[in-house]
C-alpha positions in Angstrom: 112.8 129.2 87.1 115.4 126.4 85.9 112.4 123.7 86.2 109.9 125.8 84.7 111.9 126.2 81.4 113.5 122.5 81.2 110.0 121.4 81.8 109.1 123.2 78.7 111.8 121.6 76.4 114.9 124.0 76.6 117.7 122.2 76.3 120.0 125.2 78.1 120.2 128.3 79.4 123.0 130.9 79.1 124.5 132.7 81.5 125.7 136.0 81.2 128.3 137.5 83.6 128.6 134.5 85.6 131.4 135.5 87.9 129.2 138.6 89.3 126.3 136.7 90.7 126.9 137.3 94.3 128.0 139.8 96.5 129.6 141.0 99.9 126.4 142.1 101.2 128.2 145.1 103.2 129.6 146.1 99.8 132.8 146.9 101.7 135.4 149.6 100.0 138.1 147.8 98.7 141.3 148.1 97.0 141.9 146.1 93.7 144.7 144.1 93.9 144.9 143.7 97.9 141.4 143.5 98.7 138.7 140.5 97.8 136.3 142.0 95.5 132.8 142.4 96.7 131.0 141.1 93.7 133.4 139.2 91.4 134.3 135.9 91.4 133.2 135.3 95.2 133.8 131.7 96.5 129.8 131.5 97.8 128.6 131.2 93.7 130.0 128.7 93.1 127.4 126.6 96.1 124.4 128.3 93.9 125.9 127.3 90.7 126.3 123.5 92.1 122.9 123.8 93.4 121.2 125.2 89.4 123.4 122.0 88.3 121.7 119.3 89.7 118.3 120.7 88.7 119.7 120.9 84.9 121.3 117.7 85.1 117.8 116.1 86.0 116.7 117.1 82.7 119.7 116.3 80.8 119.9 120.6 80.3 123.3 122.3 79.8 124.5 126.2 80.9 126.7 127.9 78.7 128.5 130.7 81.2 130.1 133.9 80.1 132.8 134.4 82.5 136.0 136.9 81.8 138.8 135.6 84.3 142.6 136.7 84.3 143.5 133.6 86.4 143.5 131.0 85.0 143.2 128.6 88.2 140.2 130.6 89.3 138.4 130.4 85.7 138.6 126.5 86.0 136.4 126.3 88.9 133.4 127.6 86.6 134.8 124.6 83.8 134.5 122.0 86.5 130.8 123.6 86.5 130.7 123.0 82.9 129.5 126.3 82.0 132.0 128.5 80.6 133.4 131.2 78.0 136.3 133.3 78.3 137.1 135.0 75.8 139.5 137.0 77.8 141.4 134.5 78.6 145.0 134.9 76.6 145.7 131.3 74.7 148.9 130.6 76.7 146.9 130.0 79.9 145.2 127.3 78.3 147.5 124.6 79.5 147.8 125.9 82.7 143.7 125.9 82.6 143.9 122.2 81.3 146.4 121.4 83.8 144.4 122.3 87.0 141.7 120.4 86.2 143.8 117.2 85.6 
């Protein structure tokens, strides 16, 4: 689908809700705070968002990622993807954002 569009011209494509792409596939009960989640911000996206990557950077394309992350060190994985928006993300953590990715 990436190819198809980049072929076309596009110079990007968003993406919405970035951190719920994948998911436990036994959708397991869970309890927030003590429990991975089964569909947010699982550590197996990030291998399909590396893989989208190198089909936009053979067209010079560009994602722009909506992702809504309280931590701060887990949001930077998506900038290293260079994708991302957070608009949840208070301004103090910014530096601590910055900082991981130094």
């Amino acid at each position: 689908m990436l190819r198809f569009w980049f072929e076309r011209g596009v110079a990007g494509v968003r993406i919405d809700s970035a951190a719920l792409l994948a998911k436990d596939p036994a959708l397991p009960d869970f309890t927030e705070g003590a429990d991975p989640h089964p569909f947010v911000d699982r550590d197996e996206l990030h291998d399909i968002y590396r893989s989208r990557r190198t089909v936009a950077d053979a067209y010079d394309g560009v994602f722009v990622g909506e992702v809504w992350l309280p931590d701060a060190e887990r949001f930077a994985r998506y900038l290293r993807l260079s994708f991302t928006a957070n608009s949840g993300l208070p301004a103090a953590q910014f530096s601590e954002v910055e900082a991981s990715l130094s």
